[in-house]
PDB file as gemmi writes it, atoms N, CA and C in Angstrom:
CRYST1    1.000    1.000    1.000  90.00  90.00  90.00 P 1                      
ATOM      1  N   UNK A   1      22.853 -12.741 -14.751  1.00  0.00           N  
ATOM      2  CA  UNK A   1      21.404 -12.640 -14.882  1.00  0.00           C  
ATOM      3  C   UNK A   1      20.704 -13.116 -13.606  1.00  0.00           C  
ATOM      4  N   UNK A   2      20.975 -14.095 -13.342  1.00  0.00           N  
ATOM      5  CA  UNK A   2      20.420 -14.809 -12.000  1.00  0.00           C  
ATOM      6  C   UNK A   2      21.267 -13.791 -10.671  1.00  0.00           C  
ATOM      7  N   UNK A   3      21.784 -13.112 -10.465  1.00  0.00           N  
ATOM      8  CA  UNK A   3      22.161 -12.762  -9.348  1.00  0.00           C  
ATOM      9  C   UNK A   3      20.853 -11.226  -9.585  1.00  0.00           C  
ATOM     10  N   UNK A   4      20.612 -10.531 -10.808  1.00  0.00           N  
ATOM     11  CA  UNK A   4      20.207  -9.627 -11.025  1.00  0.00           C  
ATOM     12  C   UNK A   4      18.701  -9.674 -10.825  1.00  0.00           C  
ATOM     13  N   UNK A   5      18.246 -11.024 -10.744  1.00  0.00           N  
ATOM     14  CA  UNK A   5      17.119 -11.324 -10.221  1.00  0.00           C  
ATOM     15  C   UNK A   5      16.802 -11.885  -9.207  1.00  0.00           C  
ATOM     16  N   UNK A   6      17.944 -12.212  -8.234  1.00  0.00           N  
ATOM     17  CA  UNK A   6      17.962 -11.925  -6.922  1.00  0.00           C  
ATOM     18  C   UNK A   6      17.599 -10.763  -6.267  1.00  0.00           C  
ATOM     19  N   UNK A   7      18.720  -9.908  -6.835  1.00  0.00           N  
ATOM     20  CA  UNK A   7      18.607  -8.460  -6.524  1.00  0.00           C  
ATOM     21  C   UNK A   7      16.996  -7.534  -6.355  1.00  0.00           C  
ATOM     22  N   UNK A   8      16.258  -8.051  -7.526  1.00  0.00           N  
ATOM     23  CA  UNK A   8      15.087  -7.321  -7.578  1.00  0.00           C  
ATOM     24  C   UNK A   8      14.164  -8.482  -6.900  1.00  0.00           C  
ATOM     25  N   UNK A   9      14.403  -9.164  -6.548  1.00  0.00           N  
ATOM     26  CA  UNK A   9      13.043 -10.078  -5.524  1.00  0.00           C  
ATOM     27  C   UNK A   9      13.456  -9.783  -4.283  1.00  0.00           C  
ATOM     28  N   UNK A  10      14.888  -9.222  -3.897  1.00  0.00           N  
ATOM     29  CA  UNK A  10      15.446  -8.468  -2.774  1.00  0.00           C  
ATOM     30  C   UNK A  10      14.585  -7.615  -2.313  1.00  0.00           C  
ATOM     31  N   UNK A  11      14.891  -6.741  -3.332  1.00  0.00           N  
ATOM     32  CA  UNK A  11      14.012  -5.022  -2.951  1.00  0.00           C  
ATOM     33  C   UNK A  11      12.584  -5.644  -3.283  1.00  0.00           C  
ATOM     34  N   UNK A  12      12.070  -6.513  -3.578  1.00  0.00           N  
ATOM     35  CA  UNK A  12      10.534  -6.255  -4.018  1.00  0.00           C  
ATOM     36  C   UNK A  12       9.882  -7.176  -2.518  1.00  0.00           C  
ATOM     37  N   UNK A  13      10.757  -7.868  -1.705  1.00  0.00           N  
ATOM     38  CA  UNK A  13      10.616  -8.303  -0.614  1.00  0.00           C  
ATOM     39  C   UNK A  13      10.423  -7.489   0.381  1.00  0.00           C  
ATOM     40  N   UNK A  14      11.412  -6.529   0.489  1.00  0.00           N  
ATOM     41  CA  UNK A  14      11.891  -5.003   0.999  1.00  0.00           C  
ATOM     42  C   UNK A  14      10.897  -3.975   1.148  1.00  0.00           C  
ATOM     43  N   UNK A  15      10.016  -3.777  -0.036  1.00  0.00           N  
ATOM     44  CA  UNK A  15       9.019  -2.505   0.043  1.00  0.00           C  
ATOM     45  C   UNK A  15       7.732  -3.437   0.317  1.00  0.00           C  
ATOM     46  N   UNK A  16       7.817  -4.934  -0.073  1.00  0.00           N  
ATOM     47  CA  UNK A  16       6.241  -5.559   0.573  1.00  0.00           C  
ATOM     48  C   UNK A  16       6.465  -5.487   2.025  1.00  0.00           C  
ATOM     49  N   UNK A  17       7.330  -5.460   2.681  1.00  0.00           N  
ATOM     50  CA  UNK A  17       7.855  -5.506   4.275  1.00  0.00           C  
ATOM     51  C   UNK A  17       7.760  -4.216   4.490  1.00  0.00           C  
ATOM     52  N   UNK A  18       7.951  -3.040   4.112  1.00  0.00           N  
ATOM     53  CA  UNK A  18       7.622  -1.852   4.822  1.00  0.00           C  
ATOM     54  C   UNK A  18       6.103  -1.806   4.420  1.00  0.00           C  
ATOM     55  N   UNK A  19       5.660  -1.872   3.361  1.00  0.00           N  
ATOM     56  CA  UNK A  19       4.407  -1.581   3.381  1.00  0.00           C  
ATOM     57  C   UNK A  19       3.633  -2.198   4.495  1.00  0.00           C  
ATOM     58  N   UNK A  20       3.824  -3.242   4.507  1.00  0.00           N  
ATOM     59  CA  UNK A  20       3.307  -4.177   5.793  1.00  0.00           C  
ATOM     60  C   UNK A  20       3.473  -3.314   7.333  1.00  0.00           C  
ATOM     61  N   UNK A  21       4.513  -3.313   7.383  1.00  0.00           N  
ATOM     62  CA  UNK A  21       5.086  -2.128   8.231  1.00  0.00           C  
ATOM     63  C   UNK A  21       4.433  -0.821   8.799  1.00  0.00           C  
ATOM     64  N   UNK A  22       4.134  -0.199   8.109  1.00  0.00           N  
ATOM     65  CA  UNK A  22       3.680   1.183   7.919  1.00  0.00           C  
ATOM     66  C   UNK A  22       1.765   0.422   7.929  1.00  0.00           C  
ATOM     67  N   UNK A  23       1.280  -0.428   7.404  1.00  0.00           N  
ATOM     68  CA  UNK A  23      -0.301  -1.266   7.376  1.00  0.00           C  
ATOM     69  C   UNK A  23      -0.154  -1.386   9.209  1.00  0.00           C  
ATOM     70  N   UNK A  24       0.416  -2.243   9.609  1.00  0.00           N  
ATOM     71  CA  UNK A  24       0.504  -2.395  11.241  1.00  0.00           C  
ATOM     72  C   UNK A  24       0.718  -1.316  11.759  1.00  0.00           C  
ATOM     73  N   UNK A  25       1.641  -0.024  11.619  1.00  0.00           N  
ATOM     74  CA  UNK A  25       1.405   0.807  12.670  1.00  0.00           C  
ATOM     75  C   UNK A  25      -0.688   1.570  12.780  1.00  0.00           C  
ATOM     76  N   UNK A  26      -0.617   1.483  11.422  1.00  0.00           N  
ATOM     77  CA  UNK A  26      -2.104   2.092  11.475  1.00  0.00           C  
ATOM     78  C   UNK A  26      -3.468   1.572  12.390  1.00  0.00           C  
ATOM     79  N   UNK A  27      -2.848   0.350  12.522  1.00  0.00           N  
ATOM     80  CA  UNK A  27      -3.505  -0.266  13.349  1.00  0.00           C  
ATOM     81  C   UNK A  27      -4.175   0.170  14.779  1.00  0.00           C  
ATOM     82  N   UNK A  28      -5.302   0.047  15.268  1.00  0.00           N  
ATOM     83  CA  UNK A  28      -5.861   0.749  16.706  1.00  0.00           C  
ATOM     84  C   UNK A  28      -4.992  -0.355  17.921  1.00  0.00           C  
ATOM     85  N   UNK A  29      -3.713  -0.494  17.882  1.00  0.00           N  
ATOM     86  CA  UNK A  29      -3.394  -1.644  18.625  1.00  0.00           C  
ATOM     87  C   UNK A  29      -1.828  -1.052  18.938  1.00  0.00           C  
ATOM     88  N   UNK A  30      -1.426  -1.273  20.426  1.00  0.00           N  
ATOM     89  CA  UNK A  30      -0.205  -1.363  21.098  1.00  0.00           C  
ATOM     90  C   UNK A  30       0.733  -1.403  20.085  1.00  0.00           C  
ATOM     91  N   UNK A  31       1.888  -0.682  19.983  1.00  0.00           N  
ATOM     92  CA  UNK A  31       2.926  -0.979  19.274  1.00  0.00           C  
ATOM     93  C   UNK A  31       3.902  -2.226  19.455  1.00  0.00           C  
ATOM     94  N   UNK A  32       4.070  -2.670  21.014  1.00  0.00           N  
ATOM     95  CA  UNK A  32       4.688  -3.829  21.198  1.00  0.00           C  
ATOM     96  C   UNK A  32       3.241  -4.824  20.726  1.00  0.00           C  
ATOM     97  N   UNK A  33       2.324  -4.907  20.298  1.00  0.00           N  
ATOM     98  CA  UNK A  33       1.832  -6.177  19.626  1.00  0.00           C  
ATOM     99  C   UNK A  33       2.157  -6.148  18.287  1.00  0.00           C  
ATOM    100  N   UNK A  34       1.852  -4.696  17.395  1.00  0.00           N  
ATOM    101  CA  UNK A  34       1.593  -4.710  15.824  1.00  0.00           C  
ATOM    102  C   UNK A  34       3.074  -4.950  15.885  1.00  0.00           C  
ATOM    103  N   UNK A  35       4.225  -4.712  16.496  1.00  0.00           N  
ATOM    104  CA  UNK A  35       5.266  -5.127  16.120  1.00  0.00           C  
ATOM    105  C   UNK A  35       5.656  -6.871  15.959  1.00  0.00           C  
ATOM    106  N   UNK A  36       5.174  -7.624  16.595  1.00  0.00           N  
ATOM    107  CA  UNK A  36       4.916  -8.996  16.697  1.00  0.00           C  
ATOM    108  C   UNK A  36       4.266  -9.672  15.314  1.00  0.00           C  
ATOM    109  N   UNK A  37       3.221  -9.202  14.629  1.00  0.00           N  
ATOM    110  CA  UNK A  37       2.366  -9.616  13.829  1.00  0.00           C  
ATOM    111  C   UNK A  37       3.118 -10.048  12.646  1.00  0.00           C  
ATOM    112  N   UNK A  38       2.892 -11.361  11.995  1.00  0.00           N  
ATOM    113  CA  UNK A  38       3.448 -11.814  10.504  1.00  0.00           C  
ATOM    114  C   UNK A  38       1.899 -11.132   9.638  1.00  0.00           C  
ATOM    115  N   UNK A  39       2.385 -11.368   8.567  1.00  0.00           N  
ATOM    116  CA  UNK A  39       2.226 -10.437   7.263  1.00  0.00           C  
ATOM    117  C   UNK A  39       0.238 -10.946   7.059  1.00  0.00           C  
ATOM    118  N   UNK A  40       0.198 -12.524   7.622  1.00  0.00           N  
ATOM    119  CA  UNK A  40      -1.151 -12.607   7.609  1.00  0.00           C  
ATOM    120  C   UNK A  40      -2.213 -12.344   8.830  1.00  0.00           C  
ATOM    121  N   UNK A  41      -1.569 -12.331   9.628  1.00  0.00           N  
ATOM    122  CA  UNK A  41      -2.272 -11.336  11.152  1.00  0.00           C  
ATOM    123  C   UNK A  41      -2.547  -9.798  10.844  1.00  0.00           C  
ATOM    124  N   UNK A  42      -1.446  -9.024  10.022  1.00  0.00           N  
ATOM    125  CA  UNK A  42      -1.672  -7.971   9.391  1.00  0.00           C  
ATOM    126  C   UNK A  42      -3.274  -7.775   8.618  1.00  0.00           C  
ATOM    127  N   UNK A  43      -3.203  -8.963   7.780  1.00  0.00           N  
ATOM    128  CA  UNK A  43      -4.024  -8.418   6.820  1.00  0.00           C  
ATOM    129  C   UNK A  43      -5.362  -9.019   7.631  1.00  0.00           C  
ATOM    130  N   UNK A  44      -5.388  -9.640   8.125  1.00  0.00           N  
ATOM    131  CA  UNK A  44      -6.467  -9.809   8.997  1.00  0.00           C  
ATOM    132  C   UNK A  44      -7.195  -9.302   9.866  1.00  0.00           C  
ATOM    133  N   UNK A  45      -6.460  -8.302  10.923  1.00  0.00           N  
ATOM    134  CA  UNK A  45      -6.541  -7.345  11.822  1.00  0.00           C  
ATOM    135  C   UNK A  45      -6.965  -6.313  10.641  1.00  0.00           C  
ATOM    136  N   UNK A  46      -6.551  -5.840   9.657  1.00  0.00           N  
ATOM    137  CA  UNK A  46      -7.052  -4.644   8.817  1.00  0.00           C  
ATOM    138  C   UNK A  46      -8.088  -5.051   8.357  1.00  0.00           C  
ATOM    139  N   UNK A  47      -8.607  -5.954   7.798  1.00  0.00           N  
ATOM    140  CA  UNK A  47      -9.685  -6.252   7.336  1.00  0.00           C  
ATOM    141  C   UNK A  47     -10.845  -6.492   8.121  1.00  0.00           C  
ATOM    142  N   UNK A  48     -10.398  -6.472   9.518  1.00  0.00           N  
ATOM    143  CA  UNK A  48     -11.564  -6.544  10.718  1.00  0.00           C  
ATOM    144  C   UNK A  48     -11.741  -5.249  10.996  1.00  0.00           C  
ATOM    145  N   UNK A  49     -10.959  -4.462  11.206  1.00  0.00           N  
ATOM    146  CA  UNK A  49     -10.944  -3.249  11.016  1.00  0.00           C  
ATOM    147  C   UNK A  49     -11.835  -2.314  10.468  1.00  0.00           C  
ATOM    148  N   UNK A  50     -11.291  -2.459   9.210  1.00  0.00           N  
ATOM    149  CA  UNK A  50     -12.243  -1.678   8.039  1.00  0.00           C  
ATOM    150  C   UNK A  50     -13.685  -2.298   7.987  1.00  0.00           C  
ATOM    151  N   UNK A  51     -13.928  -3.398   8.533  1.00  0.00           N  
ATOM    152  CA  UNK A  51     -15.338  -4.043   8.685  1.00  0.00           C  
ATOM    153  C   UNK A  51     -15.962  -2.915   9.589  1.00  0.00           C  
ATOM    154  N   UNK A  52     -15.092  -3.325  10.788  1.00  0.00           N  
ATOM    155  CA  UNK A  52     -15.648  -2.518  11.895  1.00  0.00           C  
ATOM    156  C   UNK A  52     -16.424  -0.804  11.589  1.00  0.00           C  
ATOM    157  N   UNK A  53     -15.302  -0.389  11.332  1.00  0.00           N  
ATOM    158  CA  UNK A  53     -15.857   0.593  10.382  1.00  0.00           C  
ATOM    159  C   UNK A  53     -16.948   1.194   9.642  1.00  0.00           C  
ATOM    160  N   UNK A  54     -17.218  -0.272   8.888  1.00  0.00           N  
ATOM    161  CA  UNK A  54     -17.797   0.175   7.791  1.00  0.00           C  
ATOM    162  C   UNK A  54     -19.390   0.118   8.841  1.00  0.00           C  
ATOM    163  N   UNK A  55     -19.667  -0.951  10.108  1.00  0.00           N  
ATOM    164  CA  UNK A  55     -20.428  -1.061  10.791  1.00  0.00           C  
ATOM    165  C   UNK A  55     -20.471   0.068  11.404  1.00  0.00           C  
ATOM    166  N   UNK A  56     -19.559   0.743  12.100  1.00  0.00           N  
ATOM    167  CA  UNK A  56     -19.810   2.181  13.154  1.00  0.00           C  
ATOM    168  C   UNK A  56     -19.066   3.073  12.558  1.00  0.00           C  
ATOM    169  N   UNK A  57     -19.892   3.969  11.433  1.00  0.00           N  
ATOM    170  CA  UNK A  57     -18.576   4.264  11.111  1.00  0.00           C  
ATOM    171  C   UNK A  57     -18.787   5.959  11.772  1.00  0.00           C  
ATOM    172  N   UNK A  58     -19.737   6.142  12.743  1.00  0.00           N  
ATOM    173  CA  UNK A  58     -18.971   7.274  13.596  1.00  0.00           C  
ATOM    174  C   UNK A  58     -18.347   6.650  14.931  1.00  0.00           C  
ATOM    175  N   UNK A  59     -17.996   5.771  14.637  1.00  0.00           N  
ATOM    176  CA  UNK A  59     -17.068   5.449  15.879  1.00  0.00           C  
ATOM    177  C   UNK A  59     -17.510   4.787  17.524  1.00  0.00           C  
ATOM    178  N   UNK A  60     -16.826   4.611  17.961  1.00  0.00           N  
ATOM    179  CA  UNK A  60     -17.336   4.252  19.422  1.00  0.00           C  
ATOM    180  C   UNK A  60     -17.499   4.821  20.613  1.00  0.00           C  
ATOM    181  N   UNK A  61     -17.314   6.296  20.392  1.00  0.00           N  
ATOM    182  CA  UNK A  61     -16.879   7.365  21.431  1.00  0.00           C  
ATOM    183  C   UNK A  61     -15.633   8.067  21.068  1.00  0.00           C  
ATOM    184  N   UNK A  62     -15.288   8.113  22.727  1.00  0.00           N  
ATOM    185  CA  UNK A  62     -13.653   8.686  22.746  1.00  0.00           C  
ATOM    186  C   UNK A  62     -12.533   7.510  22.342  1.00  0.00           C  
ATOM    187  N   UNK A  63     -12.921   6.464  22.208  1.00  0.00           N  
ATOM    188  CA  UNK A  63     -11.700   5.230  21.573  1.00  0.00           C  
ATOM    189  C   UNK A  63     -11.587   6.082  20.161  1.00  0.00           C  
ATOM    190  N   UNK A  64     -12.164   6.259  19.777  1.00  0.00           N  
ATOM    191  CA  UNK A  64     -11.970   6.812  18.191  1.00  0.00           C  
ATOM    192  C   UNK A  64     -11.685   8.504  18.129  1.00  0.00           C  
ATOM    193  N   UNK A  65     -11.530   9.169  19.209  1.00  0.00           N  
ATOM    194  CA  UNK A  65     -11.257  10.034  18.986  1.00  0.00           C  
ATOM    195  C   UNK A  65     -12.676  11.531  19.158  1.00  0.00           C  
ATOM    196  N   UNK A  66     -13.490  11.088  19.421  1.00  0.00           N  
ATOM    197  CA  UNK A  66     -14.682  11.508  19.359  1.00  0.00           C  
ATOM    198  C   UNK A  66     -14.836  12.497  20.761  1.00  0.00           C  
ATOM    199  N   UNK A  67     -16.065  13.338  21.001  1.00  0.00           N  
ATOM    200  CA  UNK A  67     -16.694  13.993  22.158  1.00  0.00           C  
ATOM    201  C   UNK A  67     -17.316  12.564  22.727  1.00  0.00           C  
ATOM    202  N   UNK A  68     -17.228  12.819  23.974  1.00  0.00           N  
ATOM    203  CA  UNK A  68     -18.756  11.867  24.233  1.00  0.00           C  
ATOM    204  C   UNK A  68     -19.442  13.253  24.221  1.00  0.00           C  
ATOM    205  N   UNK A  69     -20.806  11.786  24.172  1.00  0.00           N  
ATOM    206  CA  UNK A  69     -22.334  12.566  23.964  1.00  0.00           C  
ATOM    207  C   UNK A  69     -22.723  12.318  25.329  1.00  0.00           C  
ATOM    208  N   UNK A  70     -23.619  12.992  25.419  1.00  0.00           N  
ATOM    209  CA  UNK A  70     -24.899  13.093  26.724  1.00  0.00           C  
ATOM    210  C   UNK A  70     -25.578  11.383  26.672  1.00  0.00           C  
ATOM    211  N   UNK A  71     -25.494  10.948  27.490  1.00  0.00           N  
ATOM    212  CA  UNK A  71     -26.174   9.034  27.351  1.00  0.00           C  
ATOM    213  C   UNK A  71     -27.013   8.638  27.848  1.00  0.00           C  
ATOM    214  N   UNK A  72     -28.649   8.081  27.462  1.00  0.00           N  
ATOM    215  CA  UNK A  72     -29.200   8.076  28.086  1.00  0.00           C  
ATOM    216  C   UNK A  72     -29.171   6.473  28.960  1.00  0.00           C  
ATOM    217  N   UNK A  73     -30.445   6.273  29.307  1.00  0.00           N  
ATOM    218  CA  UNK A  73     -30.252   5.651  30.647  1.00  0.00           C  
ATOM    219  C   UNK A  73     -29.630   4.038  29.592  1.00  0.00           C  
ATOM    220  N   UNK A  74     -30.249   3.707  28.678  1.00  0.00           N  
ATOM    221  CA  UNK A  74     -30.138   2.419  27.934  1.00  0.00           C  
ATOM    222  C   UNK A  74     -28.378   2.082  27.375  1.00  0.00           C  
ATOM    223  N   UNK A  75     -27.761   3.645  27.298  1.00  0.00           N  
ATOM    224  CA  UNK A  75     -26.825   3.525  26.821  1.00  0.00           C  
ATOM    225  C   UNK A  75     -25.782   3.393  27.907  1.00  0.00           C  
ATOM    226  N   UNK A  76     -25.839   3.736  29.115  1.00  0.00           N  
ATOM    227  CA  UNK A  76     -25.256   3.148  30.332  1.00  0.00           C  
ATOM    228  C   UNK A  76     -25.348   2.440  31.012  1.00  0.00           C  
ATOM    229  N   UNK A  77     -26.436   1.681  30.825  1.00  0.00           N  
ATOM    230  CA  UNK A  77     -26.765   0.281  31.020  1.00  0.00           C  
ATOM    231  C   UNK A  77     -26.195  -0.491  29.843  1.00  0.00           C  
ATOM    232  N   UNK A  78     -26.307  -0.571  28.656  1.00  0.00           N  
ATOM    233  CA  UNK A  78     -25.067  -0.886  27.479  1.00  0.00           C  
ATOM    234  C   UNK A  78     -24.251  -1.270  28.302  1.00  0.00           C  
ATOM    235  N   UNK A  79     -23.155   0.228  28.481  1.00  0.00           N  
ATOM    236  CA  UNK A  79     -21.883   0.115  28.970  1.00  0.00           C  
ATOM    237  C   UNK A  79     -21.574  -0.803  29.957  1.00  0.00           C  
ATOM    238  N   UNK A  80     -22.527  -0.732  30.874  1.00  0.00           N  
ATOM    239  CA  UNK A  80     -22.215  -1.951  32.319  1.00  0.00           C  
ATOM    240  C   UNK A  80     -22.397  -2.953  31.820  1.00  0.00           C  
ATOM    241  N   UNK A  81     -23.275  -3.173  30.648  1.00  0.00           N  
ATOM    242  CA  UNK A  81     -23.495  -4.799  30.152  1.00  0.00           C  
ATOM    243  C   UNK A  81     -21.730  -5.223  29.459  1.00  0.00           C  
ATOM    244  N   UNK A  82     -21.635  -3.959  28.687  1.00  0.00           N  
ATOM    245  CA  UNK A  82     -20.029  -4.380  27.820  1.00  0.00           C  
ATOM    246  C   UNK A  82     -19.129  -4.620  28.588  1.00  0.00           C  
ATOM    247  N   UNK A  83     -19.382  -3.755  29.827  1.00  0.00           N  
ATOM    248  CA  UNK A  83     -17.754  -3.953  30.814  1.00  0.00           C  
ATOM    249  C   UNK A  83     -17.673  -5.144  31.461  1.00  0.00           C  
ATOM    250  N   UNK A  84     -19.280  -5.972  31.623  1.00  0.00           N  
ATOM    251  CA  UNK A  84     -18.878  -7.326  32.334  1.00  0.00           C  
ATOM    252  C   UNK A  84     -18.623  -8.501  31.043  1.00  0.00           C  
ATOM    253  N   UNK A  85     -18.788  -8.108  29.974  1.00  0.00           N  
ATOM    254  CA  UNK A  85     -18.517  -9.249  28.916  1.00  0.00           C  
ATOM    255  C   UNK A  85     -17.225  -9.236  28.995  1.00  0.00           C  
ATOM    256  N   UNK A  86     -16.142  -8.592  29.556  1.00  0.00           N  
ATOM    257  CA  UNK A  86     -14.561  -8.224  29.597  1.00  0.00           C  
ATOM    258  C   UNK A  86     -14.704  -9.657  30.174  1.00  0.00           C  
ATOM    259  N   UNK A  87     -14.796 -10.104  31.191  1.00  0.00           N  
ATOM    260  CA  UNK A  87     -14.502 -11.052  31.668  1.00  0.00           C  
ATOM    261  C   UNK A  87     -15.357 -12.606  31.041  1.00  0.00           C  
ATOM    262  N   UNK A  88     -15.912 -12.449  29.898  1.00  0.00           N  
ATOM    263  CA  UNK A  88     -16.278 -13.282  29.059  1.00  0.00           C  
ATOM    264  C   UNK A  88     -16.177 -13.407  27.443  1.00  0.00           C  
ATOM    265  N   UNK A  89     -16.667 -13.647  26.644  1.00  0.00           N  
ATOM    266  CA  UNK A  89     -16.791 -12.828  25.216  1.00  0.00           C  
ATOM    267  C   UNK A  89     -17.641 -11.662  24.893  1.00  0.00           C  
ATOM    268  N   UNK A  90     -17.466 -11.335  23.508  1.00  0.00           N  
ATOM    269  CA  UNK A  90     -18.642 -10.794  23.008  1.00  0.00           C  
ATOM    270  C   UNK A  90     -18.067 -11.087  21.371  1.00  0.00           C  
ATOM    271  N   UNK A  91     -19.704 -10.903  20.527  1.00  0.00           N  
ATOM    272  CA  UNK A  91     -19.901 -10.852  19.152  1.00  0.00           C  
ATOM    273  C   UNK A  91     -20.163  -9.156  19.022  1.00  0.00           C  
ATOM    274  N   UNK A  92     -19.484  -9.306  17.748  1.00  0.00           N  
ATOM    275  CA  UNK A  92     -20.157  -7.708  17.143  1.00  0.00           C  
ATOM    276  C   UNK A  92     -20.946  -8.163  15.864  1.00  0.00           C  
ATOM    277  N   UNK A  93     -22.263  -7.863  15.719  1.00  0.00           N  
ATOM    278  CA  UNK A  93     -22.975  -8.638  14.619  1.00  0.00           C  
ATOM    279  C   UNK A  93     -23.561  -7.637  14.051  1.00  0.00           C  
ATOM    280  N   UNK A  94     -23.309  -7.436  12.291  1.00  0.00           N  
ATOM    281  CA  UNK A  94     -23.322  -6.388  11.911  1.00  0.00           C  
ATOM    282  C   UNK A  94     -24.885  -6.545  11.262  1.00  0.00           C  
ATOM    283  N   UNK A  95     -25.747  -5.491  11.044  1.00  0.00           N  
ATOM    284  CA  UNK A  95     -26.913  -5.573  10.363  1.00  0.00           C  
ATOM    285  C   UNK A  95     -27.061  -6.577   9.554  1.00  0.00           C  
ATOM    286  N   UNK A  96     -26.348  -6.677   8.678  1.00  0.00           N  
ATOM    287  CA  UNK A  96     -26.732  -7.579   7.926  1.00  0.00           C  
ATOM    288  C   UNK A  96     -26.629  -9.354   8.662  1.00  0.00           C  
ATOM    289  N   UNK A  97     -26.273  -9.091   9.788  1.00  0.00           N  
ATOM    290  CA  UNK A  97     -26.366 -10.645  10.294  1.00  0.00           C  
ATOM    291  C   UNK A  97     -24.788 -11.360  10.209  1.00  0.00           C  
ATOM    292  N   UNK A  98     -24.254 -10.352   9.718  1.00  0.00           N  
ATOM    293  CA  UNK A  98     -22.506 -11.202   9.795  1.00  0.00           C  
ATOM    294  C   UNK A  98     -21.883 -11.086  11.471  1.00  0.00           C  
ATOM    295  N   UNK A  99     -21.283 -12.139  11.834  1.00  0.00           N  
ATOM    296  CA  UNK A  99     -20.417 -11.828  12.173  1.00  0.00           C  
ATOM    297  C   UNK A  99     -19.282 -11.128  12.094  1.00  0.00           C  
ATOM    298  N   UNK A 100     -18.861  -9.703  13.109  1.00  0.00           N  
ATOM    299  CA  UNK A 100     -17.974  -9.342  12.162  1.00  0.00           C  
ATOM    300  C   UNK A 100     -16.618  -9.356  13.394  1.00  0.00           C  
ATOM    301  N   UNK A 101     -16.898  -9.750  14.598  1.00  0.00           N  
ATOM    302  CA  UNK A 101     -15.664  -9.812  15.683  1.00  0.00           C  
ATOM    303  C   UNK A 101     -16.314 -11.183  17.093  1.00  0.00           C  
TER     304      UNK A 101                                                      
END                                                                             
């Protein structure tokens, strides 16, 4: 009896680990990182994610797969503002006032 319930906390270990698995590749992130990630970095990164999302949810451009659009002058001034926060932080603060990155 006890070995038989080894057996099934085996496999039920087994398909929570691929699922996890298959959750990280979906990820917008390097494969040598999502390969690194334990099971609560997973669910964390997805859940920032799907935030993100739910904030832009046509996307950010071509990161997501998108056309760019025609930009006017505010929105390339944006961009030069975002590209020097690289070398500092940034917040993404969603309408409602959350923090959401």
């Amino acid at each position: 009896m006890k070995e038989k319930s080894k057996n099934a906390a085996r496999t039920r270990r087994e398909k929570e680990n691929a699922e996890f698995y298959e959750l990280a590749k979906m990820l917008p992130l390097p494969s040598a990182i999502t390969s690194q990630l334990d099971k609560a970095s997973i669910i964390r990164l997805s859940t920032s994610y799907l935030k993100m999302r739910a904030v832009f949810p046509d996307g950010l451009g071509d990161a997501w797969g998108q056309r760019p659009l025609p930009k006017t002058a505010l929105e390339k001034e944006l961009g030069s503002h975002l590209l020097q926060t690289l070398d500092g932080f940034i917040f993404v603060v969603a309408p409602d006032g959350k923090i959401m990155y």
